[in-house]
N, C-alpha and C positions, 0 to 999 in steps of 0.2 A: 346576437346574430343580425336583427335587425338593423341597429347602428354600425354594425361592420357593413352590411349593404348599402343604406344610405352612403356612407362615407366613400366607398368604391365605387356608385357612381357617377358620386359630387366629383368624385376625382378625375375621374372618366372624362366627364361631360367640362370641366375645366380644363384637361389636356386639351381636349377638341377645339373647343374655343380658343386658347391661345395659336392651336395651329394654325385656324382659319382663321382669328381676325387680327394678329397682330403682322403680317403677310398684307390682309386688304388694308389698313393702316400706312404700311411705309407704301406700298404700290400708290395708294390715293394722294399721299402725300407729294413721290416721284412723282404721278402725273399731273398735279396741280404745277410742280418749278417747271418744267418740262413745257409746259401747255402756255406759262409767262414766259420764260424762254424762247417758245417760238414767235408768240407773239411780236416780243423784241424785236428779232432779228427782221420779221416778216416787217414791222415799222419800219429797223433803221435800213435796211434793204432798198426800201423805196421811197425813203425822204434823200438816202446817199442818190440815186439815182434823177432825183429834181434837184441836189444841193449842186451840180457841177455848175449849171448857171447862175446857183443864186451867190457863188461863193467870186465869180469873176463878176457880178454886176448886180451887187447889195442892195444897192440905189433905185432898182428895175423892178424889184420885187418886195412884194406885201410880206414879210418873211413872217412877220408875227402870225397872221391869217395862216400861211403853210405849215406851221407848226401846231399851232391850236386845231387843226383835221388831224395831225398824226399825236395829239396828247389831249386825246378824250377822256382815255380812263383817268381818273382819281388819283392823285397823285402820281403821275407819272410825267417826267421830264424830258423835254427835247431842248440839246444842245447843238449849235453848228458853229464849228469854228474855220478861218481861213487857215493859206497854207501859213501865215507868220503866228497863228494858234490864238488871231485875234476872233473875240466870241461876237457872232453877228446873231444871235438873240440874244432877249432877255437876260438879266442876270437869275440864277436861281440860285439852289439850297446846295446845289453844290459848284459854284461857278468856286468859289475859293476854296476847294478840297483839294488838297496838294494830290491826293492817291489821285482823283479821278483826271487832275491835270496829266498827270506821269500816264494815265489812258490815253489822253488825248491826243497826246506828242506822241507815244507808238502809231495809233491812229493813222495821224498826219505822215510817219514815214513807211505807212502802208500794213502796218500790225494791226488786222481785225481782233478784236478782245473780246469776250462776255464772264460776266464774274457776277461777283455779290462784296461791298462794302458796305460796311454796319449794317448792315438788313436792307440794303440797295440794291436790288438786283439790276445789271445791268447791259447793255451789246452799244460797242462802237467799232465802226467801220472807217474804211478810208472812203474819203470822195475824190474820184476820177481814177484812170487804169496806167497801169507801165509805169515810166518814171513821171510821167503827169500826174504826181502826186498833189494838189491844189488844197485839200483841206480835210476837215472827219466831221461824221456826225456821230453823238453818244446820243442813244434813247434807255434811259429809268424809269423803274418804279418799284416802289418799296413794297416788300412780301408782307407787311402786316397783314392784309388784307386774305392772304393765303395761309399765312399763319391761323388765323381765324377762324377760316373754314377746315384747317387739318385737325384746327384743336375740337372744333363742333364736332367733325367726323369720328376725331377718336370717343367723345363725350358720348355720341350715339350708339357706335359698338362697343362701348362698357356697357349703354343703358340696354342695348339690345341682348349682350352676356348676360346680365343680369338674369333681364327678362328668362332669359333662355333657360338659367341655372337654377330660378326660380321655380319655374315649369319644370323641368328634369328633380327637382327637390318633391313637387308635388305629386307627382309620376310615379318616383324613385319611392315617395315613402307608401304609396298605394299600392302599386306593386310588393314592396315588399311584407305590408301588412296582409297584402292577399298570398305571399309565397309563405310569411315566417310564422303568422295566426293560425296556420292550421298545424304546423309542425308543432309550434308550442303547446295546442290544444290536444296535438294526440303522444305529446309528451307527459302532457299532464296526467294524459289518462293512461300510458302505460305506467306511468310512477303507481297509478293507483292499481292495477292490477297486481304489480311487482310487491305490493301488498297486501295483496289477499283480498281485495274488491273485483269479487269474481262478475259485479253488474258495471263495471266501464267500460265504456265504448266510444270513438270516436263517431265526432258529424264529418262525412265522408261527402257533403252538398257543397264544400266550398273551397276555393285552391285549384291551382292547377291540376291537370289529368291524372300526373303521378302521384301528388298529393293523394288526390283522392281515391287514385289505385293503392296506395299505402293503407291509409284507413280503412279500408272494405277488406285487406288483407289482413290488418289489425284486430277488424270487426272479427273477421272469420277464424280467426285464431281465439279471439277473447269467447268466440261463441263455442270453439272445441274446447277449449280447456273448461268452461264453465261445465259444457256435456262431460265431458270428462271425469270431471272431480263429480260431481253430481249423480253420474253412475257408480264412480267407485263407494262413497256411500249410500249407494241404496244397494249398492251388492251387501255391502259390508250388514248394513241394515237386514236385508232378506236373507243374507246366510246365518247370523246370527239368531233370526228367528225363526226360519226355516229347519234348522241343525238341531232348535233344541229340543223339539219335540221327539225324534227319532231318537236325538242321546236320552233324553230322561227316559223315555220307555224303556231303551235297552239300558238302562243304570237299574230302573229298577225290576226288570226283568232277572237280572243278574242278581240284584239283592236278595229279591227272592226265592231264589234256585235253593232245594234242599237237597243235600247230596246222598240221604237216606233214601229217595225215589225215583228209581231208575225210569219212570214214566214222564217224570216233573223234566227230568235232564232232558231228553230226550223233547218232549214239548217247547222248553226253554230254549234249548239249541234252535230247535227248526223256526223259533220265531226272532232270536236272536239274527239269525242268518237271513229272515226277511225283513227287520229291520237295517242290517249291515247293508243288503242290496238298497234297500229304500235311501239309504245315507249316500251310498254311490252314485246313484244316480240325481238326485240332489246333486252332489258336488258336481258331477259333468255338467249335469243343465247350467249350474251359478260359473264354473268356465265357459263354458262356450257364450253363455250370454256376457262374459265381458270380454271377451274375444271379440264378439260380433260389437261392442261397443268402443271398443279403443283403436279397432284397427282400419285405415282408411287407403286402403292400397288401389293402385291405378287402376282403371277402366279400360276394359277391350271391346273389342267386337265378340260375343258370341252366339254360335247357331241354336238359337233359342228350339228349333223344331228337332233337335238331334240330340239333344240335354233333355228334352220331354221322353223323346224316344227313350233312350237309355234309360231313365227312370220309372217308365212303364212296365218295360221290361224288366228291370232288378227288382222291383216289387208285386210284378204282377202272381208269380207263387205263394205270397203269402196273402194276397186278395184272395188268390184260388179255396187256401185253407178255409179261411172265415166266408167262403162261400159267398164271393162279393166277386163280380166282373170288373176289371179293370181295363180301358178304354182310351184309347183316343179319339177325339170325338170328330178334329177335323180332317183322318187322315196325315199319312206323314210325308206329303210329296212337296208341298209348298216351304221355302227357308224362309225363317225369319229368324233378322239378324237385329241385338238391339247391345247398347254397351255396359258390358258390368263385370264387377270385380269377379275374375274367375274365379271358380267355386262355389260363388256363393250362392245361385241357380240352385246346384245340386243340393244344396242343405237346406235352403230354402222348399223345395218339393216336396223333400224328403219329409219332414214335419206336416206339412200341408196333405202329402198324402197318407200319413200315420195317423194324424186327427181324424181325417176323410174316412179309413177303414175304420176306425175305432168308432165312429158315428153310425156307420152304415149294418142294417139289418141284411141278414144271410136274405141272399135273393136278389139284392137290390145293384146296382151301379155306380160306379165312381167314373166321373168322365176327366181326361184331362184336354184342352184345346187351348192355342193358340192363335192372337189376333196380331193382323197391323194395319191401326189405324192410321198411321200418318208419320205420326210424330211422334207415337207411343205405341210402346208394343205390349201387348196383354196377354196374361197366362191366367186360365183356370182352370182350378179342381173345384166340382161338381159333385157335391153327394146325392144320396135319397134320404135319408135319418128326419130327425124330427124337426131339424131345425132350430134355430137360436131364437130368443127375444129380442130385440131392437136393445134393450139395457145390459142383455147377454153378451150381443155383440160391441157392445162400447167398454166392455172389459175383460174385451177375451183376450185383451193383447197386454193387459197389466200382468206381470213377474207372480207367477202362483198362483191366479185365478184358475180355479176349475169350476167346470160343469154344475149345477149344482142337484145335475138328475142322476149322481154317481157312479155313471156308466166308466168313466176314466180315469178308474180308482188308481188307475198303476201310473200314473201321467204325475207331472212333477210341476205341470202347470208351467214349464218355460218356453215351452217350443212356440208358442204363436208371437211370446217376445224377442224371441230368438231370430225370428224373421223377419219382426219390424225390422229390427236393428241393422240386419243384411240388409233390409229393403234399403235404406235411406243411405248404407255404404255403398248402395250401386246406387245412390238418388233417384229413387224408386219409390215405391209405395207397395203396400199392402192395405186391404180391405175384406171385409165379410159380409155378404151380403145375401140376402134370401133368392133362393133355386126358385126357378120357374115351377117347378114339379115338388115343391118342397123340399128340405135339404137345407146346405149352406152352402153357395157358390162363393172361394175365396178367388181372390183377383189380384192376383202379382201388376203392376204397372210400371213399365221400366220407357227411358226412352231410346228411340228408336237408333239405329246405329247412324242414317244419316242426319236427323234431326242432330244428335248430339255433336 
């Protein structure tokens, strides 16, 4: 790909050149004859115009002297003939040239001429007007001289193409090392993905803008798919280990059943039946946490203060039972709007405030409030209970950690992973952190609807 660039726009830049210089070329060329040409006439013009005298009275005048002022330049010849075509100069290089004779005779019967004979450029005129035809002057000079300078000129618009093509080569291949070295290099590395090297990534620091919008896309795809697979085995992982504890029991709960004791049945069953629940619920918690892990659907606006509301209310009955107040704390009149994957608010509380009452002693409070900061918007639930350890809470949010004061024997240990996971699918955060009044204040952090 490289080499096809270079060479597109060696070619490029080679059209252009020949547009533009082979044009200044013949133009420079044209106006160097052009430029001898007028000269010429501009001479033979006004030596015809002092030859009417010297052609009646030869003897009277210095003709060599009036010649040598009109044939300064370098090789350039003046001729004056009478009207009998007798040459009253010098003889020169071309006084015996049959062609420039056959000039001279038109001339003389009044045929002004300008031409070129073997690299002679040349203008002759008649001297005197009307039928007073008396004699001609020819004025020459040989284009070598112009030849020379067209050929320098062209010699310098090659060296200057060059130059040009040179430059456009060195340009040409920088550019294209800065467009084709970063394509290559996140070619490379999606070859290594499309392998199974779940750690490749492209450098996204260098390349043009979409370049390096590619690569950050690339990035962010190679960083889902790594999340990705890397969940589905630790599902695979914690379901498998998770699973087995409830099957072996009930495997060998079942083993044990003796069909002679209608008390044994009966005991077996009701713990059969609470290990099948325990298995259910396991399996819902290990779905939804890979729900909340694979699925990354758009972001809206929601009324973060109306979603509390609702949730206060749908649980505030079963606060009632467990003898627990359930609260908002900042009042429900202020909106706050921040953007996140719809629904996942509600699931998200929902766990946070199931933790919250399963913590909290009869008597006590669960507060729920809403902040906005600015740029981020914050939701907490607030218990009174005992509180976490600082080591407690750096792994409340790993897959199956429980409590280890076994208050939340019935918990399956997902739900506070369950809500990382929604956190960071609304690019959000979750945290746990110690109640003013002791408890656990957990802190949803989402951003805010016009920050985002």
């Amino acid at each position: 790909m490289r080499s096809r660039l270079l060479i597109a726009n060696l070619l490029l830049v080679v059209a252009v050149l020949l547009v533009l210089e082979v044009p200044l070329g013949i133009i420079y060329s044209r106006y160097e004859h052009d430029s001898l040409n007028t000269a010429l006439q501009r001479d033979a013009g006004a030596l015809a115009a002092l030859s009417g005298d010297i052609v009646e009275h030869p003897n009277d005048h210095d003709v060599d002297a009036i010649v040598k002022g009109f044939s300064a330049a370098p090789g350039e010849v003046v001729t004056i003939v009478d009207g009998q075509g007798v040459e009253l100069t010098r003889p020169s290089v071309i006084s015996d040239d049959p062609a420039f004779a056959a000039v001279l005779r038109n001339a003389r019967r009044g045929h002004a001429a300008t031409g070129e004979i073997d690299g002679v450029v040349y203008v002759a005129v008649p001297v005197g007007a009307g039928n007073a035809k008396r004699g001609a002057v020819l004025v020459a000079r040989p284009d070598t001289s112009i030849d020379h300078r067209v050929h320098r000129f062209w010699l310098l618009l090659g060296a200057l193409g060059l130059g040009v093509l040179l430059l456009a080569l060195l340009v040409s291949s920088r550019v294209s090392r800065w467009v084709v070295d970063p394509l290559r290099q996140l070619q490379d590395q999606a070859a290594a993905l499309g392998r199974g090297e779940l750690a490749a990534r492209a450098e996204p620091g260098e390349g043009p803008p979409e370049v390096v919008a590619l690569a950050t896309t690339f990035n962010e795809m190679a960083d889902r798919l790594d999340e990705l697979v890397a969940s589905q085995r630790r599902f695979v992982a914690d379901a498998s280990h998770q699973l087995r504890t409830p099957l072996t029991a009930l495997r060998l709960r079942l083993e044990s059943l003796d069909p002679a004791d209608p008390a044994a049945i009966a005991a077996t069953r009701d713990a059969s039946l609470d290990e099948a629940a325990r298995l259910t619920r396991i399996v819902d918690g290990l779905l939804s946490l890979a729900r909340a892990e694979s699925r990354r659907p758009d972001r809206e606006p929601v009324d973060v203060t109306a979603v509390i509301s609702d949730r206060q209310e749908a649980w505030a009955p079963l606060a009632a039972e467990n003898q627990v107040e359930l609260t908002i704390a900042d009042g429900r009149s202020l909106p706050l709007f921040a953007r996140l994957v719809p629904g996942h608010l509600e699931q998200m509380l929902d766990n946070l405030i199931d933790n919250a009452l399963d913590a909290s002693p009869p008597g006590s409070t669960v507060r729920i409030s809403g902040r906005d900061l600015g740029r981020v918007v914050e939701v907490h639930v607030t218990d009174q209970g005992r509180g976490m350890t600082e080591a407690e809470r750096d792994r409340a949010f790993d897959p199956f950690w429980q409590s280890p004061d076994g208050l939340s024997s019935g918990s399956t240990g997902l739900g506070l992973a369950i809500v990382e996971q929604l956190a960071r699918g609304s690019r959000g955060s979750v945290a746990l952190e110690p109640a003013a009044g002791g408890g656990v204040d957990a802190v949803l952090r989402f951003p805010s609807d016009g920050a985002a």
